[in-house]
Each structure stands twice: as structure tokens, then as C-alpha cells.
C-alpha positions, 0 to 999 in steps of 0.5 A: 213244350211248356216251360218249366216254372222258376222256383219261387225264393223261399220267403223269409221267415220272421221270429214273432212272440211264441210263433213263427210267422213264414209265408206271406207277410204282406198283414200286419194283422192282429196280434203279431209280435216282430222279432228281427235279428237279421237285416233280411228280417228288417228288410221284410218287414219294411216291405209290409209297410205296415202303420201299426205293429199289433204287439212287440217290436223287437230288433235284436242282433244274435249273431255278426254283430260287427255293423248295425242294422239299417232300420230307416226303412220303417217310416210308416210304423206309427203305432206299436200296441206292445213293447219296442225293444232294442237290444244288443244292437250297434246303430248309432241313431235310431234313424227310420222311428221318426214316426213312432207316435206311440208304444206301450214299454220301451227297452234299449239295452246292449247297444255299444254305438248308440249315441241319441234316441232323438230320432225316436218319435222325432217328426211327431207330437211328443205330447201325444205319448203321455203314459207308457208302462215301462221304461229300460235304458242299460249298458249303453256305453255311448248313449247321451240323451233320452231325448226320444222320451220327452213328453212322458209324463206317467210311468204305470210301471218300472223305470231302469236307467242303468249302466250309461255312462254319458246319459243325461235326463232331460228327455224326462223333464216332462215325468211326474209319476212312477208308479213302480220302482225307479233305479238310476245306477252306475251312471256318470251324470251331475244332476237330476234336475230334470226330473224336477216335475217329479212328484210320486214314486210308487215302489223304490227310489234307488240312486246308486253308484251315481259317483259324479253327484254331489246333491240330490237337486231336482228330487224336491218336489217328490211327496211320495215313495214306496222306499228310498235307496241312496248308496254307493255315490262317492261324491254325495256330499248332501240331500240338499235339495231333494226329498225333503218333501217326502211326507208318506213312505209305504214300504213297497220295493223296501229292500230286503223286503224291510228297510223303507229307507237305506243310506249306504256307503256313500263316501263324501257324505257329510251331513243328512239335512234335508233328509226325509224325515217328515215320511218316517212313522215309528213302525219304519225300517232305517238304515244308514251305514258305512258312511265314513265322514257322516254325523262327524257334527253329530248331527244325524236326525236327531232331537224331534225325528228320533223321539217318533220312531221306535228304536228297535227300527233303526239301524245307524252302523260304522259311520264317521266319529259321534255318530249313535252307534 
């Protein structure tokens, strides 16, 4: 009598960008876009061995997120075409992306353990990865570096590091454009010289709530941006430093779809030198508010840069004493 054939486990069925994948994962082929939210996930796709991810990798945890995946398996990944995502995670390395040369964007978001990215591209050739598309670093609560980063030097799109209380910037020390916006907020850092090779911002330059600076160092060699945002940093005592070199704002990312230069509640700020004044034609949009200790010395852009920008343009309100009103 013939046996009767075992059943065969069910394969395990991978989430993929508008698709679900099942069945036979042995391909990376074309166009797949990995979305894992479970070990078992991330241990199918380590059994594919796959080098190049042709799309999106995404490893996101949805449910029991008590303890973090361990992604050491993905080795051979080199290449991925799309985005690496990394979100709502609790990894506290990023162990097993060591051979990642490149990505197109990168995302790393939620994860409350993370404490490096230097595990990310760490047996690679930095210089390789010199242009992404975007960058999104937020709510890390532990993340120190962005050190898997070094070596970027172009950013086609949007940056966004936001809400990392430990962060510092050194893995950006290599990055001279950014083509879109830039947002540093709600961060605890003492410096931005790091970014010292930065040159152009393409859309908005936003430094807020960044409450640990005191000056703007580091920005100076920028001679270029869309717009400018500084509020909400409490010991900003100065521009010292930085964007005194900006000499054209175009007005992308202005906020409010006006204000091509914003200066906001910044509590300790006493003086604008260095401000960039050069940037500023008569048809701009300034506006610098609820800043209680400026211009006590009455020394807010006065004399030359006020004779070139229409009044009707400006917006000075509810700084400290002597200041136009």
C-alpha cells in the first residue's frame, strides 16, 4: 500500500508593495518590495539569499513588539533599488546590513532600542553611496549616531531628522546638497559642525526646537536655500557662524507658502549678526517675532539691509525693548 504523503507547511507568505507574494520565494526577481512584520518573515527572506532587493525593503513590527527582530541573517543583501525602511522596531544594532553598499531612500523611524546605524554599510566602501533620494531619521528615543550614513554627499530630496534626543551629526560631515527641504527639530545636539561641507539647500532650512545650541556654526559655508526657519531653540543666542554666506533665497518651502525667512521664539536670542541678510531682495517675505531678549541694542538689520526690502515685506513683532515694531 502506498504511503500517504506528508502535508507539505504552508509556505510563509511575505507582504510586498500592492502584492502579496506566497509560494515560492526562492527569486528575488524583479520588482519585489519585501515588507516583514514577523520573524518568520525575516527568516524567509534570509533563506532566499538574495544580493539585490529590487524594490523596498521594509521591516516593520505590527504586533508583540516586546523584543526585536534578529535581522543578522541578511548578509548577502548588497543592493536594494528602492527604499530601506526600518520602522517601529526595538533592534538596538542593525546587525546583518553590514553589506548594504547602497539604497535609493532610507527611513528609520519608532524604534525605541536603537542605539547605532554604524552597522549599516559597515563592511563596505562608504564612498560608494554618494547620492540617495531621501533621508528620515525620527522618534528614536536612544539612536547616538548616523554614522551608517557617512559618505553621502547629495540628497535629491527631503532630509528629516527629527525627535533623537542623543543624535549627533557626524555621519553627515561628507553632505554638500540637499536639494529639497532639511528639518532638524526636537533634538538635544550642541552642534551642527558637521555639516560644515554644506553648501545648497534646495527647499526649507528649519532648525527648531534644537533647545541645547547656542550658535548656528557649521552652517557657513551654505549659499543657497529655498527658505529659512529658526524657532523655538531656547539657547540661541546667535547666528554666529552660520548662514552669513547665503547670498539667494528662492522661496521654495517658505512657510506659509510666504515667508522666505522665519526667526520665532527663540528665547536667548540676542543679537542677528551674521544673519543672512545678502539672500534677502525687496520682493521677500521676513518675519521675526516673540523673540524676547532681541534687538535690546537696537541692532536688528538695520541701516543698509533695511533700505533694500520693501516695508510692506516685513513682519518685526513682540521682540525685546528698541526693536521696530
Amino acid at each position: 500500500q502506498t504511503p500517504t504523503p506528508t502535508p507539505e507547511e504552508p509556505p510563509v507568505v511575505i507582504d510586498v508593495t500592492n502584492k502579496v507574494i506566497s509560494g515560492d520565494l526562492s527569486s528575488c526577481g524583479a520588482d519585489k518590495s519585501f515588507k516583514l512584520t514577523t520573524q518568520a518573515e525575516v527568516d524567509a527572506l534570509v533563506s532566499m539569499n538574495c544580493e539585490v532587493i529590487y524594490g523596498d525593503l521594509e521591516i516593520a513590527c505590527t504586533v508583540n513588539c516586546l523584543t526585536g527582530f534578529d535581522i543578522s541573517g541578511l548578509t548577502n543583501i548588497k543592493i536594494i533599488t528602492g527604499a530601506l525602511k526600518l520602522t517601529n522596531n526595538r533592534m538596538q544594532t542593525l546587525a546583518g546590513l553590514e553589506n548594504v553598499q547602497c539604497f535609493c531612500s532610507l527611513q528609520i523611524t519608532g524604534d525605541t532600542e536603537l542605539l547605532s546605524t554604524s552597522d549599516l554599510r559597515k563592511n563596505t566602501n562608504y564612498m560608494i553611496l554618494i547620492n540617495v533620494k531621501s533621508i528620515e531619521v525620527k522618534n528614536n528615543q536612544k539612536l547616538g549616531d548616523l554614522d551608517g550614513l557617512a559618505g553621502i554627499q547629495n540628497v535629491t530630496g527631503d532630509i528629516a531628522i527629527e525627535d533623537l534626543p542623543e543624535i549627533t551629526f557626524d555621519g553627515l560631515s561628507h553632505l554638500t546638497t540637499v536639494n529639497g527641504n532639511f528639518r532638524i527639530e526636537d533634538l538635544e545636539t550642541t552642534s551642527l559642525l558637521p555639516l560644515a561641507g554644506l553648501t545648497r539647500v534646495g527647499g526649507a532650512l528649519a532648525i527648531m526646537s534644537v533647545d541645547q545650541l547656542t550658535s548656528l556654526e557649521g552652517l557657513g559655508d551654505i549659499t543657497e536655500v529655498g527658505s529659512i526657519d529658526v524657532r523655538s531653540n531656547d539657547n540661541l543666542v546667535s547666528f554666529s557662524g552660520g548662514l552669513g554666506a547665503v547670498a539667494t533665497i528662492t522661496g521654495q518651502g517658505a512657510f506659509s507658502g510666504k515667508y522666505y525667512v522665519v526667526v520665532y521664539s527663540n528665547e536667548a536670542l540676542t543679537t542677528t549678526d551674521s544673519f543672512p541678510m545678502n539672500g534677502i531682495t525687496v520682493d521677500d517675505h521676513v518675519l521675526i517675532r516673540s523673540n524676547p531678549v532681541l534687538c535690546g541694542s537696537a541692532n536688528l538689520l538695520m541701516n543698509s539691509f533695511w533700505s533694500g526690502v520693501g516695508a510692506d515685506t516685513i513682519v518685526i513683532r513682540s521682540n525685546g525693548n528698541s526693536c521696530p515694531s
